[in-house]
KEKE-3310 file (N, C-alpha, C; in steps of 0.2 Angstrom, whole numbers, plus 5000, padded with zeros to 4 digits):
npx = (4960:4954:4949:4948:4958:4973:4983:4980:4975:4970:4957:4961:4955:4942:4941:4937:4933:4940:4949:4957:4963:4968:4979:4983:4983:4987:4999:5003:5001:5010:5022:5015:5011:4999:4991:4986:4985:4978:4967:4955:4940:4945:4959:4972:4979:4993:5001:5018:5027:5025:5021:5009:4993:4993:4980:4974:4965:4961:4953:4953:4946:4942:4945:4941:4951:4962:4966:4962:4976:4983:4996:4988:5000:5005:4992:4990:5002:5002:4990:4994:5005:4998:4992:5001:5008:4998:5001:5014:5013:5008:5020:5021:5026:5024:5015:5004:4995:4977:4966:4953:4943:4933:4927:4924:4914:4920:4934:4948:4963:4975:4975:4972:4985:4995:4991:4992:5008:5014:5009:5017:5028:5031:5027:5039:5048:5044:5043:5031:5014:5001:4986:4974:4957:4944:4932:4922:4912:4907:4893:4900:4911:4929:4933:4945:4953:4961:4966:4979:4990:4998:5012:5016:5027:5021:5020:5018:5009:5008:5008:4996:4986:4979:4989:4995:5003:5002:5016:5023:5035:5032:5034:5039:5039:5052:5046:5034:5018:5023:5015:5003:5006:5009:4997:4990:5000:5000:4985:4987:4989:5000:5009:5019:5030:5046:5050:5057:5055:5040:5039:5047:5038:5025:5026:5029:5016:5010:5017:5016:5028:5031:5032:5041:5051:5053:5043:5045:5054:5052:5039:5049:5051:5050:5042:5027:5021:5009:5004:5001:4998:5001:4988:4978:4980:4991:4987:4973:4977:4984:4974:4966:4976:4974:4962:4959:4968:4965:4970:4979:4986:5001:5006:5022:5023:5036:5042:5038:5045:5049:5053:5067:5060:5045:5050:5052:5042:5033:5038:5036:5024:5014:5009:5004:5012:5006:4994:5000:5002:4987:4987:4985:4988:5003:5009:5017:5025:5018:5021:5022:5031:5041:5052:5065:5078:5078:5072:5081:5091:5086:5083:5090:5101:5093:5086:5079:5073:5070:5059:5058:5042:5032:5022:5015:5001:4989:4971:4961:4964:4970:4983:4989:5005:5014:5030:5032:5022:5008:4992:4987:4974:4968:4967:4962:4955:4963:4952:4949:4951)
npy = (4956:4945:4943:4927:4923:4927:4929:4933:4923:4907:4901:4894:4876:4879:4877:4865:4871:4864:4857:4869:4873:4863:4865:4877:4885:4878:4874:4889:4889:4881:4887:4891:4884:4883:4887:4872:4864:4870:4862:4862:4869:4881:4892:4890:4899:4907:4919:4924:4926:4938:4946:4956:4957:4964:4968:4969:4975:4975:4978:4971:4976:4970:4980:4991:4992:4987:4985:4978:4976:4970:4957:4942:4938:4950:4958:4950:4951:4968:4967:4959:4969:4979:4978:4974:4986:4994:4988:4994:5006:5006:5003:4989:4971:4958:4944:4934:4928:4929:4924:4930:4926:4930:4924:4922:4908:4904:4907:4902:4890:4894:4908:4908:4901:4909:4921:4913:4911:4923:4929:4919:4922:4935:4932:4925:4935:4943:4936:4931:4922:4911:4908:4903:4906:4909:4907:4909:4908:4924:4931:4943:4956:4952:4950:4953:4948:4952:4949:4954:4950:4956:4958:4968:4973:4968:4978:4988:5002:5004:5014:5030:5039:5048:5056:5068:5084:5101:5110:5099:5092:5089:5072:5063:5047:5042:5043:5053:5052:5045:5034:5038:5043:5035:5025:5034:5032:5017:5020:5024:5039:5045:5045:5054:5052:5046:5029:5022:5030:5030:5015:5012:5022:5016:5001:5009:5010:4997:4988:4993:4999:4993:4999:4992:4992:5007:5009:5001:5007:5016:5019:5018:5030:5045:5060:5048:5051:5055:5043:5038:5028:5035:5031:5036:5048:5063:5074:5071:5061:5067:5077:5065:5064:5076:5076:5067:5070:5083:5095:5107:5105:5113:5108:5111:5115:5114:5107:5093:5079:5070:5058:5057:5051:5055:5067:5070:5067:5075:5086:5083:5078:5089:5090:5098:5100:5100:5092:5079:5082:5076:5063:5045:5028:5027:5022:5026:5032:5043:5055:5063:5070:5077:5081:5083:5078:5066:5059:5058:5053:5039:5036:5040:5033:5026:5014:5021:5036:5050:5064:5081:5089:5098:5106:5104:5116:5126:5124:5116:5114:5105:5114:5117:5124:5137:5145:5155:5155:5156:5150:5134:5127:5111:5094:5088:5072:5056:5047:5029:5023)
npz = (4885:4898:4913:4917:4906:4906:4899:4887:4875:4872:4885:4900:4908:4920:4938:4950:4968:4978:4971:4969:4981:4986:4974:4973:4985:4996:4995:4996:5011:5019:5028:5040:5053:5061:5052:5049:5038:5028:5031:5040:5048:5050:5057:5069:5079:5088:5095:5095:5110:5122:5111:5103:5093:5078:5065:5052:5035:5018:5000:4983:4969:4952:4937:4946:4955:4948:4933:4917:4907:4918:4926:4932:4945:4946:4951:4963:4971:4974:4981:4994:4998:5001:5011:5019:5019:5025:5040:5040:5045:5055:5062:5064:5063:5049:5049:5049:5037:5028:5016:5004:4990:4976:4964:4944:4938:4927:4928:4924:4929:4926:4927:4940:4944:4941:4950:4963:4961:4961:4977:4982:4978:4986:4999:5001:5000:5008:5022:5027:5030:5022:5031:5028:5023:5012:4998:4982:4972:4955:4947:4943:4943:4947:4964:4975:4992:5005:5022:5035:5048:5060:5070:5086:5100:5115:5124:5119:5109:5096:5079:5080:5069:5080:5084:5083:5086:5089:5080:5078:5066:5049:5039:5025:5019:5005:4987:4980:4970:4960:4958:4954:4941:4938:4932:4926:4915:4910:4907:4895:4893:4894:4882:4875:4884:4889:4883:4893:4905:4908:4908:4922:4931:4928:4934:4950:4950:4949:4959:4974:4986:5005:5016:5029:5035:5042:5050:5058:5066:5068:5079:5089:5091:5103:5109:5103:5086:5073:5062:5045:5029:5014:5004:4998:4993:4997:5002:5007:5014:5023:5030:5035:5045:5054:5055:5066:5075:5078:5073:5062:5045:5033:5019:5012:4995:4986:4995:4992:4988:4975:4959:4948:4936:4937:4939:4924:4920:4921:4916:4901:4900:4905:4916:4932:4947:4961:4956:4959:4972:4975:4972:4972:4979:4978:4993:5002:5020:5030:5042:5058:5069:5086:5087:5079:5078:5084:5074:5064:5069:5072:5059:5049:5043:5036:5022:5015:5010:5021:5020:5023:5025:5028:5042:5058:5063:5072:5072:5058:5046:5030:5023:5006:5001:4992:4988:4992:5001:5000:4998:4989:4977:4979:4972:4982:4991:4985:4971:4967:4950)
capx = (4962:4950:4951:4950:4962:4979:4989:4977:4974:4963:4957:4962:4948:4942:4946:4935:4933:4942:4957:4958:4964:4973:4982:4985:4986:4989:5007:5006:5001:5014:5026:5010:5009:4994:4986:4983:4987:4970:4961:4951:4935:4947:4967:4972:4986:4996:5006:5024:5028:5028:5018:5000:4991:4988:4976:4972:4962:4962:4949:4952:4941:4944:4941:4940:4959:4966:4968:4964:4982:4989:4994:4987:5006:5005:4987:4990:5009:5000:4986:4996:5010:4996:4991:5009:5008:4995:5004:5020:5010:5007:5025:5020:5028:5021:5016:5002:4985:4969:4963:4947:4941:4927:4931:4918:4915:4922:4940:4952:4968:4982:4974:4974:4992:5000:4990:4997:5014:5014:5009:5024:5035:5030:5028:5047:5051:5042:5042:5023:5010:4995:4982:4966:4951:4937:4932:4918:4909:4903:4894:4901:4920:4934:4934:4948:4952:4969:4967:4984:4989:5006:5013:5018:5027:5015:5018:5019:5003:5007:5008:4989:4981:4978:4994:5001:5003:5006:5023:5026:5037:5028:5041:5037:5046:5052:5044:5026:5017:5026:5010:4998:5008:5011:4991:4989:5003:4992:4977:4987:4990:5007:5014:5025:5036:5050:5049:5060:5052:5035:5041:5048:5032:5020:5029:5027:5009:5008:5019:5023:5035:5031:5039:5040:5057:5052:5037:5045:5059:5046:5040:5053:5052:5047:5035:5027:5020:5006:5009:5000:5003:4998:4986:4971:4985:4994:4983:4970:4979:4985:4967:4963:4979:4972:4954:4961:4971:4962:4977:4981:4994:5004:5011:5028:5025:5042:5045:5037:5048:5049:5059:5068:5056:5040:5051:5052:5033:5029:5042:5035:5016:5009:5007:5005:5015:5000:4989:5002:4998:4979:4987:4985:4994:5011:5011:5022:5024:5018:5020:5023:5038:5041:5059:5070:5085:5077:5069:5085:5095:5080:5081:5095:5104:5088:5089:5071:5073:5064:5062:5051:5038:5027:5022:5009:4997:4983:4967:4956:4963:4975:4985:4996:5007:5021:5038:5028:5015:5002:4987:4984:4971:4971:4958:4958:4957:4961:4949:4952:4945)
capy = (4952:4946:4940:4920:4924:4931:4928:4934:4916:4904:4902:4887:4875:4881:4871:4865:4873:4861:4858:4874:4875:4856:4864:4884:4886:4874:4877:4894:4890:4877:4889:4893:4877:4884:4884:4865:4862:4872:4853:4862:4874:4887:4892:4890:4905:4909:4924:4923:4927:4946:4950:4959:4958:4970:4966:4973:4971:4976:4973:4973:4976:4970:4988:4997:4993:4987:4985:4970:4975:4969:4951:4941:4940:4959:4958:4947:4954:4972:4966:4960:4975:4988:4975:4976:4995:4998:4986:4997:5013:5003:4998:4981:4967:4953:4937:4928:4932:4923:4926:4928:4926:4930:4923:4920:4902:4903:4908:4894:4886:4899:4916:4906:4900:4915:4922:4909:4913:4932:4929:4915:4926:4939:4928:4922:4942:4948:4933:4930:4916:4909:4905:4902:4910:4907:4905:4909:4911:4929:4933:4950:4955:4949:4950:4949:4954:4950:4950:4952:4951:4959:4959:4971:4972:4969:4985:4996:5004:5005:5021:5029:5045:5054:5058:5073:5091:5108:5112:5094:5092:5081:5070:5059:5044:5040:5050:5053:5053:5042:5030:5043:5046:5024:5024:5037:5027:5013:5020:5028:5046:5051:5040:5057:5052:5040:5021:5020:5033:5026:5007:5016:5025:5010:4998:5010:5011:4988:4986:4997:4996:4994:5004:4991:4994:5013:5010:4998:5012:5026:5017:5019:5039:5047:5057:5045:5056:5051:5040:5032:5025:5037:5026:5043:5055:5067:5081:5069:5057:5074:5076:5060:5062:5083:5076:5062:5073:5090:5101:5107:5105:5115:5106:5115:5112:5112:5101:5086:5074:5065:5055:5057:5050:5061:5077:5070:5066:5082:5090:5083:5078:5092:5088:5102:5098:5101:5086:5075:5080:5072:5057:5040:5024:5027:5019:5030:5034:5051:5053:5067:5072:5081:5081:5079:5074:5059:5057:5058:5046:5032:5033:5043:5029:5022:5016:5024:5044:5051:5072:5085:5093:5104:5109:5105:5118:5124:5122:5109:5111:5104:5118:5116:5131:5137:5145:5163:5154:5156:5142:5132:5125:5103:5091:5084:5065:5052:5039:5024:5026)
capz = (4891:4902:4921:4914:4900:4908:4893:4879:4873:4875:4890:4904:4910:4927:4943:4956:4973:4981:4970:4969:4989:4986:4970:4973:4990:5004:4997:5001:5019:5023:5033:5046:5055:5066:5047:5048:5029:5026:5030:5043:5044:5055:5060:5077:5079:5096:5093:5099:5118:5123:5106:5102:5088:5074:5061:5043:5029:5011:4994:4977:4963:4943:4935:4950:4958:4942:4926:4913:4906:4923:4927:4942:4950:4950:4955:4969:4975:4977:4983:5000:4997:5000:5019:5022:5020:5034:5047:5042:5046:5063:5067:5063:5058:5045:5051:5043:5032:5024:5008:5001:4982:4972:4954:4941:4936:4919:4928:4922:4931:4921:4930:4948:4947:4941:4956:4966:4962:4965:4983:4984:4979:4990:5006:5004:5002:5017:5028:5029:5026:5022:5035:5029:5018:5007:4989:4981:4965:4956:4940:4942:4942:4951:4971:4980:4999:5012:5028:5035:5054:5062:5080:5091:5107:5122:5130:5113:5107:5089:5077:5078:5066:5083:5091:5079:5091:5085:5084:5075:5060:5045:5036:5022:5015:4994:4983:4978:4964:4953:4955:4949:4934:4932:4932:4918:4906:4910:4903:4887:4895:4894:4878:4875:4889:4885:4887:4902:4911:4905:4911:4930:4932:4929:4940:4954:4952:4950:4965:4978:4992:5011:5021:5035:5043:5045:5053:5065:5069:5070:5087:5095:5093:5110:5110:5096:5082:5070:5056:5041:5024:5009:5000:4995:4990:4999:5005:5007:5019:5027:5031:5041:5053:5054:5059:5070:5081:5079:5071:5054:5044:5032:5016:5006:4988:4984:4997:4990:4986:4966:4956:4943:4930:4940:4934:4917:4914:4923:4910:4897:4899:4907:4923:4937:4953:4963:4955:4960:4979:4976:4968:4977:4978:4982:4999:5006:5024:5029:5049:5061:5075:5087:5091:5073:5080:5086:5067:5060:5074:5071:5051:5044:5039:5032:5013:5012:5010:5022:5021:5031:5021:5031:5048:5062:5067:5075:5065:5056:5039:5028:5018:5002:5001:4987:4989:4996:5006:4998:4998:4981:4978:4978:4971:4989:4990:4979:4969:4962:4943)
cpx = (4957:4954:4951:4954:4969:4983:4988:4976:4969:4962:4958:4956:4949:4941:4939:4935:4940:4949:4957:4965:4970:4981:4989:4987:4986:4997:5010:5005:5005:5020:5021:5009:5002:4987:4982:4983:4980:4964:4956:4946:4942:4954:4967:4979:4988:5002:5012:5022:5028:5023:5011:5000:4988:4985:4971:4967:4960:4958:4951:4946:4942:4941:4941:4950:4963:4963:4965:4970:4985:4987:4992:4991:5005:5002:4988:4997:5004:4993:4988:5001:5004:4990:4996:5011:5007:4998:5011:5019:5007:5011:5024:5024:5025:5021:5013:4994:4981:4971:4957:4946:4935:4928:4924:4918:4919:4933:4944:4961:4973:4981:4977:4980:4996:4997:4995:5005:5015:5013:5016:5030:5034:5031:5034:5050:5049:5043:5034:5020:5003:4990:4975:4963:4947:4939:4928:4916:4906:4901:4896:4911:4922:4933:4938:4952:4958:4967:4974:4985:4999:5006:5017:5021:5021:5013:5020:5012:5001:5008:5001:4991:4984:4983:4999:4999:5004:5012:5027:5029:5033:5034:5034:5041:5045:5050:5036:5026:5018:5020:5003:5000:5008:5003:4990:4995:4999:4988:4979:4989:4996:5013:5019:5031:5041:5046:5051:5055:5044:5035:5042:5041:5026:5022:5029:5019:5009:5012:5024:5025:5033:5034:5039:5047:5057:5046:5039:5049:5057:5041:5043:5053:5050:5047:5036:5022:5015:5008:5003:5001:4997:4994:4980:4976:4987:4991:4978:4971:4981:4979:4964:4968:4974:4967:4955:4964:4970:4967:4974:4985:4994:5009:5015:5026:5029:5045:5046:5041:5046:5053:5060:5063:5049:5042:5050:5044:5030:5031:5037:5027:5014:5007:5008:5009:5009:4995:4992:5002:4992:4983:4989:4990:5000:5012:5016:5020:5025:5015:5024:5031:5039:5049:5063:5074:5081:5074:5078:5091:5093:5082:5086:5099:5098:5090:5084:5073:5069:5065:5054:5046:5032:5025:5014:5006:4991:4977:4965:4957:4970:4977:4988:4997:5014:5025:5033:5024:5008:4999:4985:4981:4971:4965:4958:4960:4956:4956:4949:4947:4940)
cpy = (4952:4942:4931:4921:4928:4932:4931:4930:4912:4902:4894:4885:4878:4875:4872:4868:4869:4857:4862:4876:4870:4861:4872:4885:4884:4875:4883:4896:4884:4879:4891:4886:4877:4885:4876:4861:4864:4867:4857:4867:4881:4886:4893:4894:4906:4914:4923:4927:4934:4951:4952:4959:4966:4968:4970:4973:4974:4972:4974:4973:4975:4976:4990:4999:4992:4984:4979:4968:4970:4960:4946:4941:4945:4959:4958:4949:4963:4973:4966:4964:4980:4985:4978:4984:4997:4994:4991:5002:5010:5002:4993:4978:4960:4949:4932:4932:4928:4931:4925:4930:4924:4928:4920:4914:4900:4902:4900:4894:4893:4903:4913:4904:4906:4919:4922:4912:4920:4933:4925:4919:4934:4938:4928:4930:4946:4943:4934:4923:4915:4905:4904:4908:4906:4908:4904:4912:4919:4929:4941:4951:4952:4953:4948:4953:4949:4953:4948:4953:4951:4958:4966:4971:4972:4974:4990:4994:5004:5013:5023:5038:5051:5056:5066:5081:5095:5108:5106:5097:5086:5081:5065:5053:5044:5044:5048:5057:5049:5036:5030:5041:5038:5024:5027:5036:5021:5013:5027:5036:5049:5047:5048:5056:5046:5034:5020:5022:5030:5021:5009:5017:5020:5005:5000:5010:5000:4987:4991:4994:4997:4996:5001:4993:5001:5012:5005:5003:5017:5024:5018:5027:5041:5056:5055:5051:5053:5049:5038:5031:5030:5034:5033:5049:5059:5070:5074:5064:5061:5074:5073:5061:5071:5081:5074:5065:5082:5094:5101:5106:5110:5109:5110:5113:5109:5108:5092:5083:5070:5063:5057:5057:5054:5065:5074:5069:5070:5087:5090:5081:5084:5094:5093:5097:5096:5096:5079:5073:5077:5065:5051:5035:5022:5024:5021:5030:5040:5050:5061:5067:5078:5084:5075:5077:5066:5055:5055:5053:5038:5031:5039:5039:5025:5021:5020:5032:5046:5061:5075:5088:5098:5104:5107:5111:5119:5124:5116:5106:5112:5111:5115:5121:5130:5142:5152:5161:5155:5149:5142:5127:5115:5100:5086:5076:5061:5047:5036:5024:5019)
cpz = (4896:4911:4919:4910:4901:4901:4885:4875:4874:4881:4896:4905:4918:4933:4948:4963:4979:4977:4969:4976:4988:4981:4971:4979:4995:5002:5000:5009:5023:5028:5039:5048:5059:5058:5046:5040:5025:5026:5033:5042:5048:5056:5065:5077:5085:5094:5099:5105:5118:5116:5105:5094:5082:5067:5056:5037:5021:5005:4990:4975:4955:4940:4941:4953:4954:4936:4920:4910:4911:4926:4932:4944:4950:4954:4963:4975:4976:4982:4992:5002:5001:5010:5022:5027:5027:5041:5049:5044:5053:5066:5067:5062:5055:5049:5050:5042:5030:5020:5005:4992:4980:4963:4949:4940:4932:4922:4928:4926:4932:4926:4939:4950:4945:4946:4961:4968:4964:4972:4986:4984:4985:4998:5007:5005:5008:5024:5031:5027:5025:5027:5036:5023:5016:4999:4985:4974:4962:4947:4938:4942:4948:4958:4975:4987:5003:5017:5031:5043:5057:5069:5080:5096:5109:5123:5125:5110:5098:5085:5076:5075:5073:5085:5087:5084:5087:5086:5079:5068:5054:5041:5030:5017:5007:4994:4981:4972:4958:4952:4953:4942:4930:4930:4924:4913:4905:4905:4896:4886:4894:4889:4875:4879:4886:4887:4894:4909:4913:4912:4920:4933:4936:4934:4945:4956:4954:4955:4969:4983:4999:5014:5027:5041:5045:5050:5059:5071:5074:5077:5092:5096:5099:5109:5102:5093:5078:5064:5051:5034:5019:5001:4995:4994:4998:5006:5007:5013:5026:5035:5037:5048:5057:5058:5063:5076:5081:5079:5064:5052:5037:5026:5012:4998:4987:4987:4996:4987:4980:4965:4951:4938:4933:4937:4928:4914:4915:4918:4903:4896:4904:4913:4929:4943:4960:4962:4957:4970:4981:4975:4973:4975:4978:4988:5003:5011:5025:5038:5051:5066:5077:5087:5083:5074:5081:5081:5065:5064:5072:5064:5047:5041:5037:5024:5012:5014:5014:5022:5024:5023:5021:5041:5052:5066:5069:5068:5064:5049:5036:5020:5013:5001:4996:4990:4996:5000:5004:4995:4989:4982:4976:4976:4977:4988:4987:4977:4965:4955:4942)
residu = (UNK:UNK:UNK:UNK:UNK:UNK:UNK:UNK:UNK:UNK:UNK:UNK:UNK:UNK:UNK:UNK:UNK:UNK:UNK:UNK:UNK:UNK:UNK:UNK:UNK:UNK:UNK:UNK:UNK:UNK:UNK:UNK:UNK:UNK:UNK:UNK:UNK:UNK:UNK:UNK:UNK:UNK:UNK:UNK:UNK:UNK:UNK:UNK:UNK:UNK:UNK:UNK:UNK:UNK:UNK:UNK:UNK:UNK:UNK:UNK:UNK:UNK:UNK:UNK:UNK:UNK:UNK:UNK:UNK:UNK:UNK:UNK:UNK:UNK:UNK:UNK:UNK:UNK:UNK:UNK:UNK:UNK:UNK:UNK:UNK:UNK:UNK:UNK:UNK:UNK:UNK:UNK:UNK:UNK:UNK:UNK:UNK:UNK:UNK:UNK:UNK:UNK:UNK:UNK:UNK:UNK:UNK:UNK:UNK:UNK:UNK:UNK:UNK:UNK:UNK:UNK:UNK:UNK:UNK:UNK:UNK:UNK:UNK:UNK:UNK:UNK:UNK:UNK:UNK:UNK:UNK:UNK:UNK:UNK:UNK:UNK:UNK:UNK:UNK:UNK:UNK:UNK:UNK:UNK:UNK:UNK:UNK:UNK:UNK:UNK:UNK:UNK:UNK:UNK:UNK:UNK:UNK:UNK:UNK:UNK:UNK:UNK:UNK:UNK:UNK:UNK:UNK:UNK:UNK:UNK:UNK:UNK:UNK:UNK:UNK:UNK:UNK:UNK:UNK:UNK:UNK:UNK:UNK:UNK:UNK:UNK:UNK:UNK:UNK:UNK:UNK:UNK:UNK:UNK:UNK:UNK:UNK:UNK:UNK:UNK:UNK:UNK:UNK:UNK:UNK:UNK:UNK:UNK:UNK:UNK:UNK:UNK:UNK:UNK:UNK:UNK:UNK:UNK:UNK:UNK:UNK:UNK:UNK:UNK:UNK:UNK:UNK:UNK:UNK:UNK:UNK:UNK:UNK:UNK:UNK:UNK:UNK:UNK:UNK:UNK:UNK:UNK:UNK:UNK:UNK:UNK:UNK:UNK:UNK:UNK:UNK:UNK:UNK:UNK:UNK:UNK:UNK:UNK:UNK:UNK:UNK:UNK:UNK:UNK:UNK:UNK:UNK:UNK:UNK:UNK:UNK:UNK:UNK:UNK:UNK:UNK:UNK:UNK:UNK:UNK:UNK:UNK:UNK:UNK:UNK:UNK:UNK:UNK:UNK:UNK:UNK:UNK:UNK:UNK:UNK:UNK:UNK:UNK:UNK:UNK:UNK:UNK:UNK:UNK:UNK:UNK:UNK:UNK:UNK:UNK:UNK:UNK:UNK:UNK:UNK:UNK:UNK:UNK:UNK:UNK:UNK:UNK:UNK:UNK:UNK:UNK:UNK:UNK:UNK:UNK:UNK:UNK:UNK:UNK:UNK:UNK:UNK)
# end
C-alpha cells in the first residue's frame, strides 16, 4: 500500500493543484468566513472579543509518523488530534487551522478525499475549521503539517512548562502507554495478544484523544502549575517541564496509569512496565499542582481520569522510582521510528 494507492488497488488519477483546493478543500473552509472560500492569497481572521491568540504547529512524515498500513482519514484526523493536543496543554480552545501538503505528483484523487474526509469529520467533532494553506509537490515521501490556532481569555496567560515548584503534586490524565504498544501491533510485535486487545491498542496509537476540556479547567487552578501534552514519552516529557522550571521530579512506577488491554499485552508480550514510561504518543496531559483539593474540585467529575503520579522536587533530574524507591533506569525520550 503505497501513499497514491490507499486501498491497495489501482491507483486514482491525480488532480490538479487547483482542483484539488476547488474539490478537497474549500468545503472544509466554509464554516471560517474570515477564510474567503480559499479564492484569496491570504485569511483575514479577528478573534472573538475579550480573546488572544494561541498558536500551534505540527508535521507529519510517511514512514517517519505513520505507517503505509494506515488510511489518510487516520492520517489526517491525527494529524490535527496531536494540534489539538498542544492547545489543550495550553488551556486553549480550537478555532481554526491551515494546512500544508507535500504530495508526490503520482498521488491520485482516492488518497486526498479520504484525507479530506478525516479532517471533516474531525472539524464537526471539535468545532474547528479550515483557514488556508499550501500545496505543493515532492519527489520524496508524504509532507504534511497543521497549523492550528486557539483562544484564550485576554487576561489568562495560558498553561506554560515553567511554572512547576517544589512541593507540587504531578497528575497525569487516561492511561499511558497503550500507544507504544498500538505502534508495536502495527509493526507485527505482539501477534500473541488477542485480537480485541491487539484492535484497542492500535486505535490508540492512530487516533488519540485531546484532552481539551482538562486543559481549559486546569487554568482556572490558582497557583497555575505546569502542563503539557505527553507526545516524547513520559520521562521524557517530565524532563522538559524539570528543565523549564528548574526542579526535579520523582515519578512512582506503580503509579502510572494503564488500561486494561496495556496489562494484557504486558501480561503476555513481555513488555517491562518501565519501557512504557519512554513510550510516545499518547497525548495525555501531564501537569503539576500545588493545592490537590483544588485539582480534584476543577476535574473530579472529569470523564478523563486524572491521578497523581509523583512529586516536585528540588533538582534537575527526572527520577523513575519503584514501590521501595529505588531509581530504575528509563530509555528516556521517545522517537518516532
Amino acid at each position: 500500500m503505497s501513499i497514491h494507492d490507499p486501498e491497495g488497488g489501482e491507483a486514482s488519477a491525480p488532480v490538479g493543484e487547483f482542483a484539488r483546493i476547488d474539490r478537497f478543500l474549500k468545503p472544509l473552509a466554509a464554516r471560517v468566513e474570515g477564510a474567503l472560500g480559499l479564492d484569496d492569497d491570504a485569511a483575514v481572521l479577528s478573534p472573538p472579543p475579550g480573546k488572544k491568540l494561541v498558536v500551534t504547529t505540527d508535521t507529519m512524515v510517511e514512514g517517519v509518523h505513520w505507517l503505509p498500513v494506515q488510511s489518510p482519514s487516520t492520517v489526517a484526523r491525527k494529524l490535527l488530534r496531536v494540534n489539538l493536543s498542544d492547545l489543550a496543554a495550553m488551556g486553549a480552545e480550537p478555532w481554526v487551522y491551515t494546512l500544508n501538503t507535500a504530495l508526490g505528483s503520482e498521488t491520485g484523487s482516492g488518497w486526498l478525499e479520504q484525507f479530506a474526509q478525516g479532517l471533516s469529520v474531525d472539524q464537526d467533532h471539535f468545532g474547528i475549521g479550515l483557514a488556508g494553506g499550501d500545496s505543493v509537490s515532492t519527489s520524496g515521501p508524504a509532507v504534511v503539517t497543521i497549523t492550528a490556532f486557539g483562544l484564550l481569555p485576554a487576561d489568562a496567560d495560558g498553561l506554560r512548562r515553567s511554572s512547576a515548584t517544589v512541593g507540587d503534586s504531578v497528575f497525569v490524565t487516561g492511561t499511558l502507554g497503550d500507544a507504544y504498544l498500538g505502534l508495536r501491533v502495527m509493526k507485527g510485535e505482539m501477534d500473541k495478544c488477542p485480537d480485541d486487545v491487539r484492535a484497542q491498542l492500535s486505535a490508540r496509537f492512530e487516533l488519540p484523544t485531546p484532552r481539551l476540556d482538562i486543559g481549559k479547567r486546569l487554568v482556572e487552578v490558582t497557583p497555575p502549575g505546569a502542563c503539557l501534552d505527553v507526545s516524547d514519552g513520559l520521562v521524557g516529557d517530565a524532563a522538559h517541564i524539570a528543565r523549564s522550571s528548574g526542579v526535579g521530579i520523582d515519578i512512582f512506577l506503580s503509579s502510572i496509569p494503564i488500561s486494561s488491554h496495556a496489562a494484557k499485552a504486558i501480561e503476555m508480550g513481555g513488555v517491562a512496565m518501565a519501557e512504557l514510561a519512554s513510550g510516545g504518543d499518547d497525548y495525555e496531559l501531564l501537569f503539576t499542582a500545588r493545592d490537590e483539593v483544588a485539582v480534584d474540585r476543577l476535574l473530579g467529575n472529569a470523564a478523563t481520569p486524572i491521578t497523581k503520579i509523583g512529586t516536585v522536587v528540588s533538582g534537575n533530574a527526572v527520577r523513575l522510582l519503584d514501590a521501595s524507591g529505588r531509581e530504575i533506569e528509563s530509555q528516556g525520550s521517545w522517537t518516532h521510528f
